[in-house]
C-alpha positions in Angstrom: 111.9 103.5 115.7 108.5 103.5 117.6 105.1 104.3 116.5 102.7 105.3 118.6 98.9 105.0 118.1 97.8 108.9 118.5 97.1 111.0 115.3 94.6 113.3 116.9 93.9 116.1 114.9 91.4 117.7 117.2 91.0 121.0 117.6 92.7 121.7 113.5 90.7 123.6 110.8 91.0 122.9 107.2 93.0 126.1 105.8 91.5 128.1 102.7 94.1 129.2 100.2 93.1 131.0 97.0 89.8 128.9 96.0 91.6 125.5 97.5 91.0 123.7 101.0 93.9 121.8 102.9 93.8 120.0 105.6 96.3 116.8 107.0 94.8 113.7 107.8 98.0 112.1 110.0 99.1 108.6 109.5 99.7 107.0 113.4 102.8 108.1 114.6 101.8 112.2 114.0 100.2 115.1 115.8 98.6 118.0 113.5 99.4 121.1 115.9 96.5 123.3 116.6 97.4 127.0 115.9 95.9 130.7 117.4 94.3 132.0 114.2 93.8 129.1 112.3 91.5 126.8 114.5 88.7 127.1 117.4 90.3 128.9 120.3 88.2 126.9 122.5 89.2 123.6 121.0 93.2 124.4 121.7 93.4 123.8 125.5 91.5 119.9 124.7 94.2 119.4 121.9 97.2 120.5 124.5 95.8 117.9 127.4 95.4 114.8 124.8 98.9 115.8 123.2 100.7 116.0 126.5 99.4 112.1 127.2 100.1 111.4 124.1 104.0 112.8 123.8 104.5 111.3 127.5 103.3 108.0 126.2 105.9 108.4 123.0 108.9 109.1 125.3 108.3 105.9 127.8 111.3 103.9 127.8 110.5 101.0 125.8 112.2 97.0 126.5 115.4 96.8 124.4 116.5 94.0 122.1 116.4 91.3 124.8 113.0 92.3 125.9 114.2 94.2 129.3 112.0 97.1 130.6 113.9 100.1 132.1 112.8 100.5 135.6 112.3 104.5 136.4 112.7 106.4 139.6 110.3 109.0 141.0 112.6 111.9 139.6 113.6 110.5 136.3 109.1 109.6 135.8 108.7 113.3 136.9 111.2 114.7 134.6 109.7 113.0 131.3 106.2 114.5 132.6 107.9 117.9 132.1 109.1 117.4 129.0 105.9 116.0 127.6 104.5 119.1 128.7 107.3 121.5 127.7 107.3 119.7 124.1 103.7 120.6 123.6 104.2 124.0 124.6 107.3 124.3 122.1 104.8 122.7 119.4 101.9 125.3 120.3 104.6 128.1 119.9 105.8 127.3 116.6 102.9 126.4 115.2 101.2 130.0 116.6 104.5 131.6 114.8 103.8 130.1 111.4 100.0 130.7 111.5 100.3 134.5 109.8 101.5 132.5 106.4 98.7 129.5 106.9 101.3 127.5 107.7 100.3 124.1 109.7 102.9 122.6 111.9 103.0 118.4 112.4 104.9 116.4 114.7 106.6 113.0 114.5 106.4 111.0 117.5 108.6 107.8 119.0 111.6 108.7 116.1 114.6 106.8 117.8 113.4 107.8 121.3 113.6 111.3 120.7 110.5 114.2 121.9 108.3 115.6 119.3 110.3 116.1 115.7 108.1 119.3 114.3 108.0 119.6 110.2 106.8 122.5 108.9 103.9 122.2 105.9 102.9 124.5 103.6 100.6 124.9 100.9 100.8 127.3 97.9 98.8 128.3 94.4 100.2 130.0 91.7 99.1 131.1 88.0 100.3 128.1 85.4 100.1 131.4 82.9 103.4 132.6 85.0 105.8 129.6 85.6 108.4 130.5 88.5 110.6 128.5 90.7 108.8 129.1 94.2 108.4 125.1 94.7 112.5 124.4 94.4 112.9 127.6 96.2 110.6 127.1 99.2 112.8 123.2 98.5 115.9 125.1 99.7 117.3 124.2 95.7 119.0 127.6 96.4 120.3 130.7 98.7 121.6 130.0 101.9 124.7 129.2 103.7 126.0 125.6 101.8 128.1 123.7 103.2 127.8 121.2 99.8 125.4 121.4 96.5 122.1 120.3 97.8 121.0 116.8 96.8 118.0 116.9 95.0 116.1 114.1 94.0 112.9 113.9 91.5 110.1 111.6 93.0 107.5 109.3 91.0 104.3 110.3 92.9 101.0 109.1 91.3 99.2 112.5 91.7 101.9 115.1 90.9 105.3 115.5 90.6 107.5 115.0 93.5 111.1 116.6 94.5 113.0 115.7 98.0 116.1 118.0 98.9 118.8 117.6 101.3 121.3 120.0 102.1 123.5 121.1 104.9 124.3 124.6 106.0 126.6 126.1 108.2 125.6 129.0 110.5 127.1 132.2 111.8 127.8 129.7 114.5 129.6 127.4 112.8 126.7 124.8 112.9 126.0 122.4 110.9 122.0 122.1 110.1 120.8 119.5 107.7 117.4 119.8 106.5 115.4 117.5 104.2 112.3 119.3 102.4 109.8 117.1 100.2 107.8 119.0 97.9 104.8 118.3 95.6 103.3 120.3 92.5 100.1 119.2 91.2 99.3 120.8 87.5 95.9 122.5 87.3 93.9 123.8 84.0 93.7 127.3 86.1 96.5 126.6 89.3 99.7 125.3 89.8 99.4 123.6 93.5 102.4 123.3 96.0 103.0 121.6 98.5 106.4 121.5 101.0 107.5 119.6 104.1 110.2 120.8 105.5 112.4 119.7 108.6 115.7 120.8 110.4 117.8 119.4 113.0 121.7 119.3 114.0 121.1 116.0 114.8 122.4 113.8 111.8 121.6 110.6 113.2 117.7 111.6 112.7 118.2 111.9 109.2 117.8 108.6 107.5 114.3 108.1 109.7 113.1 111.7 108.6 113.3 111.1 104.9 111.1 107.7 105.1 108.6 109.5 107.5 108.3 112.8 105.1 107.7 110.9 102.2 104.9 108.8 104.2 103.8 112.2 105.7 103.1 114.4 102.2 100.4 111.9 100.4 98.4 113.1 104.2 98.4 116.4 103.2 95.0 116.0 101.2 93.9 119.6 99.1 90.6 119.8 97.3 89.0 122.8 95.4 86.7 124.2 97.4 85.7 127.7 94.9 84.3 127.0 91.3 
């Protein structure tokens, strides 16, 4: 798996949730995705030119064990252009579709020579007066199509408690979608703080890498109170 240097988060607000501030500060290796009605319109189309270089740079074919470079072609240099581009309009769309909830949308780049890997992030505050399940639920603990019980997994995080879940569903489809969802509640005098990463794919072979980079993604996801 490749890292790349990028982590620009230009152009991405913090987001204000019930008296609390979040905002993601990405380790190298992720893009924060700018979204229409969470950040500065006029920052998005400076965020979309630096992603595209950024994305093509992440799907350049890099030497293999023996330290060979693959030579491209005109067409084949031409066609990753296009999917830079094409991934960073993909990234802009989901991100624009998750903005009503305050959702933020991130991107893993260079994982196993695959485009942008998008994980969903969200951030939640409840009432520790009225204890409910909404973390293991927004998990994916429960409800859906199973193919097999969920594995859940209890973390040891030093600022809260931690839960990973991975689980496989089937769609109308017959598909099988694995997802792996990282979640963190942080106890509060007056809140109960959430937070959840979630990420799906039919491609099992991602899996493995996607559980190592989620749990070095949620300590970046950085909330502070910002109401008395």
């Amino acid at each position: 798996m490749t890292t790349q240097s990028s982590n620009t988060s230009r152009g991405v607000d913090d987001v204000e949730i019930s008296g609390w501030t979040w905002r993601i500060e990405p380790p190298v290796g992720w893009l924060v995705v700018p979204a229409t009605g969470l950040d500065d319109p006029d920052e998005i189309p400076g965020w979309e030119q630096e992603a595209t270089v950024v994305v093509r740079e992440s799907v350049e074919p890099r030497p293999d064990e023996s330290g060979e470079t693959v030579e491209l072609d005109d067409a084949e240099r031409a066609e990753l252009d296009q999917l830079a581009a094409d991934s960073v309009v993909n990234l802009r769309a989901f991100a624009d579709g998750m903005a009503p909830g305050g959702n933020r949308v991130v991107s893993a780049l260079g994982v196993m020579g695959n485009g942008p890997v998008p994980v969903l992030v969200a951030v939640g505050v409840s009432d520790p007066a009225d204890p409910d399940d909404g973390l293991m639920d927004a998990l994916g603990a429960t409800g859906g199509n199973l193919a097999a019980p969920p594995n859940v997994e209890h973390l040891d995080l030093p600022d809260g408690d931690g839960v990973r879940v991975v689980r496989l569903d089937i769609d109308e489809a017959g598909t099988g979608w694995m997802s792996v969802a990282v979640g963190r509640r942080v106890e509060h005098h007056d809140a109960v703080v959430d937070t959840v990463l979630v990420w799906r794919t039919v491609d099992l072979f991602l899996v493995a890498a996607m559980v190592e980079l989620l749990d070095q993604l949620l300590p970046a996801v950085q909330i502070t109170r910002s109401a008395p």
